[in-house]
VOVEXTI-74404 format. One record per atom (N, C-alpha, C, O, CB): residue number from 1; x, y, z. Coordinates in steps of 0.02 Angstrom, whole numbers, plus 50000, padded with zeros to 5 digits. Each point is the difference from the previous one (the first is absolute). Last residue first. Glycine has a CB too. Layout:
REM VOVEXTI-74404
    k      u      v      w
  NUM      X      Y      Z
...
END
This chain:
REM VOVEXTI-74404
    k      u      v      w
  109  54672  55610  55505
  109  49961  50009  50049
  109  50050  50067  50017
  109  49988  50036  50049
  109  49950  49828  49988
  108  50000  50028  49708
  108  50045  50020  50049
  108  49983  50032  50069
  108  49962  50048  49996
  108  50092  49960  49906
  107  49849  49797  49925
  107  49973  50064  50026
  107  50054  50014  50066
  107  50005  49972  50055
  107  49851  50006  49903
  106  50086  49882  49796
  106  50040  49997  50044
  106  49977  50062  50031
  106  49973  50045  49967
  106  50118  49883  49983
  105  49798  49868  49895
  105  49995  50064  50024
  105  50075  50002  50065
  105  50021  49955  50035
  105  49813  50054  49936
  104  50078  49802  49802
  104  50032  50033  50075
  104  49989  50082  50010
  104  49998  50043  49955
  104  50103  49862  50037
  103  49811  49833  49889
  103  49978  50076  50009
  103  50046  50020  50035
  103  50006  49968  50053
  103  49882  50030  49945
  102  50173  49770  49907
  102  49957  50041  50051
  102  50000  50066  49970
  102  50036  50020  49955
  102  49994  49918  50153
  101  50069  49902  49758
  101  49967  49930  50039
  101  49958  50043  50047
  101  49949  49974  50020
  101  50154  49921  49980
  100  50055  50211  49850
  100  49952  49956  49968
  100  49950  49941  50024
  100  49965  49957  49973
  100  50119  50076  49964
   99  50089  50126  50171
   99  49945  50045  49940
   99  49965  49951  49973
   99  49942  50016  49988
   99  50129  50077  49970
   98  50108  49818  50173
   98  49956  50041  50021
   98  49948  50007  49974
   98  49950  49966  50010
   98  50119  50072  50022
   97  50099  49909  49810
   97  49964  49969  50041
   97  49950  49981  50056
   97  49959  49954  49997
   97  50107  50058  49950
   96  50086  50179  49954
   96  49952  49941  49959
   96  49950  49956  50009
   96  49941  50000  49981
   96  50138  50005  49991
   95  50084  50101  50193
   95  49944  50039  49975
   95  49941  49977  49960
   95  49939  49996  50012
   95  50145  50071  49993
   94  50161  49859  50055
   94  49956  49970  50024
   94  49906  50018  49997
   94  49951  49964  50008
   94  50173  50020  50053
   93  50099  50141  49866
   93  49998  49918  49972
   93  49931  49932  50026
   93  49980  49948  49975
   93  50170  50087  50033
   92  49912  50223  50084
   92  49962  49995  49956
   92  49993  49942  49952
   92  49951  49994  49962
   92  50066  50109  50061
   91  50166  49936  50134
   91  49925  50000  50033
   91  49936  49998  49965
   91  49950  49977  50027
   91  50105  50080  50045
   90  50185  49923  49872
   90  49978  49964  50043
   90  49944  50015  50044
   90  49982  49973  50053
   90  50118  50001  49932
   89  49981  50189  49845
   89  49964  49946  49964
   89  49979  49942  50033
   89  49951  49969  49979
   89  50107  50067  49940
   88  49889  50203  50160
   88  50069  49956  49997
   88  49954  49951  49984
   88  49942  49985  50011
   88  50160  50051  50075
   87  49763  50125  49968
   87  50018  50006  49926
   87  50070  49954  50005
   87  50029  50003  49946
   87  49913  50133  50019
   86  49971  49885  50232
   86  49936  49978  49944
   86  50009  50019  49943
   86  49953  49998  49960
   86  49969  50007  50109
   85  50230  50058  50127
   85  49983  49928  49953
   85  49958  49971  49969
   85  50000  49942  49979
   85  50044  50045  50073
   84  49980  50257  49981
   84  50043  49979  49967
   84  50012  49920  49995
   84  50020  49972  49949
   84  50017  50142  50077
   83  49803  49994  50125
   83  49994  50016  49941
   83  50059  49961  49968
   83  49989  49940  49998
   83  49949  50173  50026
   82  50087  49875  50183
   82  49938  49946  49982
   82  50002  50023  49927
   82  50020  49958  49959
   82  49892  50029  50158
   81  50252  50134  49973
   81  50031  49943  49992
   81  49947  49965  49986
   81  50015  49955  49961
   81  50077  50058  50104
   80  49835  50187  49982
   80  50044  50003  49939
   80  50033  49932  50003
   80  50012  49987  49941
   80  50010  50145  50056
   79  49860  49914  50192
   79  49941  49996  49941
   79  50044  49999  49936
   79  49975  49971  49952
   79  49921  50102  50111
   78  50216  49831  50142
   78  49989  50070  49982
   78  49957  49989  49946
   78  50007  49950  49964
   78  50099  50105  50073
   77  49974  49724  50067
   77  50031  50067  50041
   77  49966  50077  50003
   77  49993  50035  50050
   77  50113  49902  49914
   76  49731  49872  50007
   76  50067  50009  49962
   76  50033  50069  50053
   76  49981  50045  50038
   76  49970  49911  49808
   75  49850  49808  50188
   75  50032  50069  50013
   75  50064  49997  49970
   75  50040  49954  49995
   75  49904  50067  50110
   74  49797  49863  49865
   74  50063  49985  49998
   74  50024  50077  50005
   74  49972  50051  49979
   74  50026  49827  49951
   73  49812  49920  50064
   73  50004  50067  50040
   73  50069  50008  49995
   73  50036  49955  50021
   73  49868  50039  50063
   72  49921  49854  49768
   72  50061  50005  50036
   72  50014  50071  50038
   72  49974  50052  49978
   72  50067  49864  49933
   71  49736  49899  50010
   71  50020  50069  50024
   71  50088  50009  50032
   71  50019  49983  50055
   71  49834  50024  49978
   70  49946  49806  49818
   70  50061  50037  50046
   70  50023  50072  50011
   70  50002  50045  49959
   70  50031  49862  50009
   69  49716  49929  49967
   69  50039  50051  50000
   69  50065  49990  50045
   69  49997  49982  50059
   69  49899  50084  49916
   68  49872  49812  49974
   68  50072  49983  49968
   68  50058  50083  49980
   68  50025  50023  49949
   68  49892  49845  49983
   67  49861  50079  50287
   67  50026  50010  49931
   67  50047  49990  49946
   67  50048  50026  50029
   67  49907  50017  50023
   66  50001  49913  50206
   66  49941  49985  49979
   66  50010  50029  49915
   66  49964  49962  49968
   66  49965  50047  50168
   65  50251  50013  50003
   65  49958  49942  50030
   65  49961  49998  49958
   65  50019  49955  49963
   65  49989  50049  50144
   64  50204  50127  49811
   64  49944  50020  50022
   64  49970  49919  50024
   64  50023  49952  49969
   64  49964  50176  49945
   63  50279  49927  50095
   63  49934  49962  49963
   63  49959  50002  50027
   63  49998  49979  50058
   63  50039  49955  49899
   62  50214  50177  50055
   62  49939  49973  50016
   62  49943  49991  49971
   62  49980  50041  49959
   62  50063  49988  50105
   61  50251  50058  49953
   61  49930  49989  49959
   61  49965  49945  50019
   61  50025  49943  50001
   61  50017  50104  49906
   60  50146  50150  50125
   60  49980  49947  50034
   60  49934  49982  49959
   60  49958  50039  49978
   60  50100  49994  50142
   59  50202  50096  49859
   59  49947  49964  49971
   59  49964  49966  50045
   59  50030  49959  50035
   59  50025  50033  49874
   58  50174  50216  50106
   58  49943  49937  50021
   58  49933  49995  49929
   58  49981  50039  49957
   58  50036  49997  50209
   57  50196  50120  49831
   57  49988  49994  50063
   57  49973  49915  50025
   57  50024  49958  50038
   57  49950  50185  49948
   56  50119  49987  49780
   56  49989  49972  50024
   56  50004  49998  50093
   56  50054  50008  50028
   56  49963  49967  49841
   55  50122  50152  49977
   55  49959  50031  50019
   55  49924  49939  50051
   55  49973  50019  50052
   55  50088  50085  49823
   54  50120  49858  49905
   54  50006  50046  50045
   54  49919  50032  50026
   54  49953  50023  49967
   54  50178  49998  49973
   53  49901  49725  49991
   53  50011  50043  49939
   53  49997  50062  50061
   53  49966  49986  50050
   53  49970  49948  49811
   52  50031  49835  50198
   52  50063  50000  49978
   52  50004  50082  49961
   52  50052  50011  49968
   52  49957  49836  50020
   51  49784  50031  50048
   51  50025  50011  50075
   51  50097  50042  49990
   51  50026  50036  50043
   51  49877  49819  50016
   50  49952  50048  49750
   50  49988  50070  50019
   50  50027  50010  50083
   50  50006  50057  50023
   50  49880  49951  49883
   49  50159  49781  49962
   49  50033  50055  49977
   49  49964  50072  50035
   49  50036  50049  50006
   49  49996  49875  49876
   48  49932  49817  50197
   48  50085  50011  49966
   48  50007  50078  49979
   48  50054  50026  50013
   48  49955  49842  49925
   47  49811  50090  50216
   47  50054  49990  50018
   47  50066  50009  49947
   47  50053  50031  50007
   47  49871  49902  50071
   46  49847  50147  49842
   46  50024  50034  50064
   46  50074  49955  50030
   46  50049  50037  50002
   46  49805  50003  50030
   45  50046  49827  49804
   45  50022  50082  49969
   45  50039  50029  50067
   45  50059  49995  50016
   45  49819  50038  49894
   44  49995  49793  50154
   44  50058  49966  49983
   44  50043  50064  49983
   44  50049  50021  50031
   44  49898  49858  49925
   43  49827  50163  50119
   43  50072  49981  50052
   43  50051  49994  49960
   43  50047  50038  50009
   43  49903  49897  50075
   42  49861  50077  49785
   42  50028  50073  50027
   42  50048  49998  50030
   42  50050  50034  49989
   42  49865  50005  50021
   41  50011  49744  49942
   41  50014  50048  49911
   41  50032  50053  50061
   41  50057  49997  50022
   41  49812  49992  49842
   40  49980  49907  50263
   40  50078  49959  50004
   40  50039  50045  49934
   40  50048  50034  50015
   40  49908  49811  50030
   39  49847  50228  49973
   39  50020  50010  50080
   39  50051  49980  49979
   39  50046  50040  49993
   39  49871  49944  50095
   38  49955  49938  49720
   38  50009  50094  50017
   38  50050  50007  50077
   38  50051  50033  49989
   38  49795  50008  49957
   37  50056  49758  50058
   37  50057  49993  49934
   37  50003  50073  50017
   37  50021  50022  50053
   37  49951  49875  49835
   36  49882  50066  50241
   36  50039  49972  50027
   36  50048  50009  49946
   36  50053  50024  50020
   36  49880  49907  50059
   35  49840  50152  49827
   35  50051  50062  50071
   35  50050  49935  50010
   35  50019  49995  49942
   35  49871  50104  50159
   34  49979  49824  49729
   34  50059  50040  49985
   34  50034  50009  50059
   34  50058  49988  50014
   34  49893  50066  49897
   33  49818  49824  50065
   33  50065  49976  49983
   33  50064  50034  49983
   33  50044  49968  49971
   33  49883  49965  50002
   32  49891  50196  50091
   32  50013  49946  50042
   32  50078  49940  49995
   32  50051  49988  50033
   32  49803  50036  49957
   31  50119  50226  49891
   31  49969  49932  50001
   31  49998  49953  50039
   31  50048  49964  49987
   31  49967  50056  49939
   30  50054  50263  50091
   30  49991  49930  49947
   30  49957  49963  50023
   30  49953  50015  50037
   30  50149  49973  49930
   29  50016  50274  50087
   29  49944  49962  50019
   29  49995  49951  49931
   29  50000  50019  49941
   29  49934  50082  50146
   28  50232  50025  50096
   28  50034  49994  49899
   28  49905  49941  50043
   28  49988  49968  50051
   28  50249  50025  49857
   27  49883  50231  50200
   27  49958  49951  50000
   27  49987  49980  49937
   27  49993  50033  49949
   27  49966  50001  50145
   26  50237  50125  50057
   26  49970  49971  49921
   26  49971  49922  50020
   26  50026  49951  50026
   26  50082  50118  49880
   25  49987  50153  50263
   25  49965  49972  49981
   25  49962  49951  49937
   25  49940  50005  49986
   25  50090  50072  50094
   24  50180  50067  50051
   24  49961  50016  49923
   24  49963  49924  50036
   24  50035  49959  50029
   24  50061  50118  49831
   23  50097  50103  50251
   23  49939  49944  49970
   23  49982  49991  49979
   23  49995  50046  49960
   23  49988  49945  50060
   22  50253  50144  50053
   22  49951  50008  49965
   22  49956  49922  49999
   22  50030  49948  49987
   22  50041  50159  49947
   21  50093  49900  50241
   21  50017  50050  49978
   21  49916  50030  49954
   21  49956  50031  50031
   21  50203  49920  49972
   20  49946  49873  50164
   20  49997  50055  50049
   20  49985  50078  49923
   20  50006  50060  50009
   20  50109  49862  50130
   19  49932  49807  49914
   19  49960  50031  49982
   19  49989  50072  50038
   19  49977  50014  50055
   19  49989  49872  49905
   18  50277  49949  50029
   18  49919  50005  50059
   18  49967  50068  49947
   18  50034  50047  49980
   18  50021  49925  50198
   17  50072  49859  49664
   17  50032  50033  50071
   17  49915  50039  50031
   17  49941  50002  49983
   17  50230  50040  49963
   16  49838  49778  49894
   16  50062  50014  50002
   16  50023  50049  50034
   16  50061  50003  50012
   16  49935  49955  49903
   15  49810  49843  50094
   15  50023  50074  50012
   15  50095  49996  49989
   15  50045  49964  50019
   15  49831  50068  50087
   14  49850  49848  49840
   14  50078  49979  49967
   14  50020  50063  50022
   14  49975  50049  49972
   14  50019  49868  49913
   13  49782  49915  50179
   13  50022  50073  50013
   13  50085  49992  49977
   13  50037  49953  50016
   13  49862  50083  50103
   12  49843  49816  49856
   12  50060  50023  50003
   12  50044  50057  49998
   12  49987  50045  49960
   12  49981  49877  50017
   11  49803  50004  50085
   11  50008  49947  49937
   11  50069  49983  50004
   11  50020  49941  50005
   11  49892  50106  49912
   10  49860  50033  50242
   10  50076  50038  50000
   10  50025  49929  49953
   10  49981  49943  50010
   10  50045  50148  50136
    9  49719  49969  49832
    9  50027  49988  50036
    9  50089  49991  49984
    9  50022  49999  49942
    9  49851  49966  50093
    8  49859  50197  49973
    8  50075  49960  49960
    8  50046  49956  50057
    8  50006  50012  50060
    8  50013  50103  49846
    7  49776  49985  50165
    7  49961  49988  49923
    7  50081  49991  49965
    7  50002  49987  49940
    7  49854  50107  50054
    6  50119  49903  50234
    6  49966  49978  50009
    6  49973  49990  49917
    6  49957  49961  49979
    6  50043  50079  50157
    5  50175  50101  49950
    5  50015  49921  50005
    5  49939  49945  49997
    5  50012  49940  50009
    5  50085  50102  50065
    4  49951  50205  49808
    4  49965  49992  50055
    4  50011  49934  50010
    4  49987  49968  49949
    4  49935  50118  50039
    3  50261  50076  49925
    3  49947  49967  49974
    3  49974  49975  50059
    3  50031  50000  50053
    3  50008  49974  49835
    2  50145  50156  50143
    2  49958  50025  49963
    2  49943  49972  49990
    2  49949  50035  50004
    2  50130  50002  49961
    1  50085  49924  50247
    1  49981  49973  49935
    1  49949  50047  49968
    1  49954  50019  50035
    1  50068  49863  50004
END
């Protein structure tokens, strides 16, 4: 595990095939009353449409203990398949929204 088990805890994990390729790290920072909605929002996205688009590996996303932060850890086949779904429209439909409830930072490992 990347994250320390003692400051996140394991939320949910969506794999479409074994992680083995590019990472990325994106910490989306909100509101108390947000992180659980935000989490479920991301899952839902992640299940019906970004799990589905080329290159996809995995999603796992966890919730900081003591802060209103999520953190998804997520692997793509190839840095060119991560790049390219962040400009697909099933991945960027959800952005909006995101954007308006957290801060995000993403940090490719």
């Amino acid at each position: 595990m990347i994250l320390d088990p003692e400051e996140y805890e394991h939320y949910c994990t969506i794999t479409a095939a074994e992680p083995d390729g590019v990472r990325a790290l994106v910490t989306l920072r909100t509101t108390y009353d947000q992180v659980a909605l935000l989490a479920d929002y991301n899952i839902a996205e992640t299940v019906s449409a970004v799990r589905h688009l080329p290159g996809f590996q995995q999603a796992a996303f966890y919730l900081a203990r003591n802060e209103p932060v999520l953190v998804e850890h997520v692997a793509w086949e190839t840095g060119e398949h991560y790049a390219a779904a962040r400009t697909h429209p099933s991945f960027t439909r959800h952005l909006h929204h995101v954007d308006a409830v957290a801060e995000v930072t993403v940090r490719i490992l």
